[in-house]
N, C-alpha and C positions, 0 to 999 in steps of 0.2 A: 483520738479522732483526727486533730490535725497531721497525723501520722500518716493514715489511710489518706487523706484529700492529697498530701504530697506524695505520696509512692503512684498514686491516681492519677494524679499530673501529670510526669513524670514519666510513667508509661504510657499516657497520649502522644506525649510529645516527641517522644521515642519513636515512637509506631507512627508516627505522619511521618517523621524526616525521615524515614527510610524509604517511604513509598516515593518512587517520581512524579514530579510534578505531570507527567503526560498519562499516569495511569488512569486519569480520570475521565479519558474523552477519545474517541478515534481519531483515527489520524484520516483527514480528508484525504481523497484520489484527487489530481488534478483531472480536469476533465481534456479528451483532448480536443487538441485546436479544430477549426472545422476543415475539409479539401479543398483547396482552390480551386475554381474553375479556370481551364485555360481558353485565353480569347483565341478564338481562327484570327488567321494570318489575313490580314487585308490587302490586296494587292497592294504593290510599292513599298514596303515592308519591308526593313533589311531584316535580315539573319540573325538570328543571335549571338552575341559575341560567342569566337572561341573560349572564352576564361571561360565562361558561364559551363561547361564542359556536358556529360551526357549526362540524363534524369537518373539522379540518387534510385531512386522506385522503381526504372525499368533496366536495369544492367543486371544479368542475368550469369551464371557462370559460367566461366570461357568464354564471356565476351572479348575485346579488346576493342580497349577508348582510348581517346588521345583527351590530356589533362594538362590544363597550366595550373599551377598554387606554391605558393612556400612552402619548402621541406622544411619540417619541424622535427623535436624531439620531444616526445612525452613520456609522462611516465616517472617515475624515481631509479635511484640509480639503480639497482636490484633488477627491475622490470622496466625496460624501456622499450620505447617501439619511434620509430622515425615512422612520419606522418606526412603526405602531400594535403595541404589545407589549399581546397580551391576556393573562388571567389565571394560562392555561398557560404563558407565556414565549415564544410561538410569535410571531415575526415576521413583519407583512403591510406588506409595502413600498406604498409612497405613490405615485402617477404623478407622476412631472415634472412634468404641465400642473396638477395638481391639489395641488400644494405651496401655495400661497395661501389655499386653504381652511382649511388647519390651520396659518396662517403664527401666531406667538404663543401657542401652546397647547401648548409643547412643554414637557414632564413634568408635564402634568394628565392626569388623566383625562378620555375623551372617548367621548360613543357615536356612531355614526357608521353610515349604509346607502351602500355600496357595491358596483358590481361587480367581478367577479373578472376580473383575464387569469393565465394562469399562461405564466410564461417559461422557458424551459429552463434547465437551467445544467449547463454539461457542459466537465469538463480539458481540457487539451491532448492525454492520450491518449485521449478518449474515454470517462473515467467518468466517467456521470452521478450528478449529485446528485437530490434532490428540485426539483419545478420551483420556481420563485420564485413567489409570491402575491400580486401587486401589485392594487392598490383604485383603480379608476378611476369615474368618475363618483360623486365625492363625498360627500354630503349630511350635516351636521352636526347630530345629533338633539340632542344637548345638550352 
């Protein structure tokens, strides 16, 4: 009998640590943040800085914007992508053909008029992200 109680054991104990500890619960969704409202401009109001550059939400493709931010490098070495990071922290990826222009400027500061493509990006099940913001036809203002 104490044969059976430890082969019983034994094979509980087995069968839990195999399971993940997360199989037992859902994984929450963050929820998302709310929209800001934006205030009207008050007379005498200066402008918004140029850093601040054009709304992430309304640049549309083939636009062309004019952008200040540190060129960065992200990515591993395998798959890298050089990145203009503006003021907001908002990522506009670099074209491949257009890597050369900003070849040596990486963690300056740089202002820059380019146009926009936006790329999809979208899971393996089908949820979409935000599209991608890539800067193509380059031009290096300072």
């Amino acid at each position: 009998m104490k044969r059976v109680w430890l082969l019983l054991a034994a094979a509980v104990l087995l069968s839990a640590a195999s399971v993940p500890a997360f199989a037992f619960g859902g994984r929450d969704e963050a929820e998302p943040a709310p929209a800001k409202a934006l205030e009207p401009a008050v007379q005498g109001d200066s402008p918004a800085p140029a850093a601040a550059g054009p709304d992430w939400t309304t640049v549309r493709q083939g636009d062309r914007v004019e952008l200040s931010g540190k060129v960065r490098l992200v990515g591993s070495e395998a798959a890298n992508s050089l990145v203009l990071t503006d003021a907001a922290g908002r990522d506009w990826y670099v074209d491949e053909p257009e890597r050369g222009k900003l070849a040596g400027k990486e963690q300056r500061q740089v202002r820059l008029s380019a146009g926009i493509r936006l790329d999809e990006v979208k899971f393996a099940n089908g949820k979409r992200l935000d599209d991608k913001r890539v800067l193509t036809g380059i031009t290096v203002l300072e």
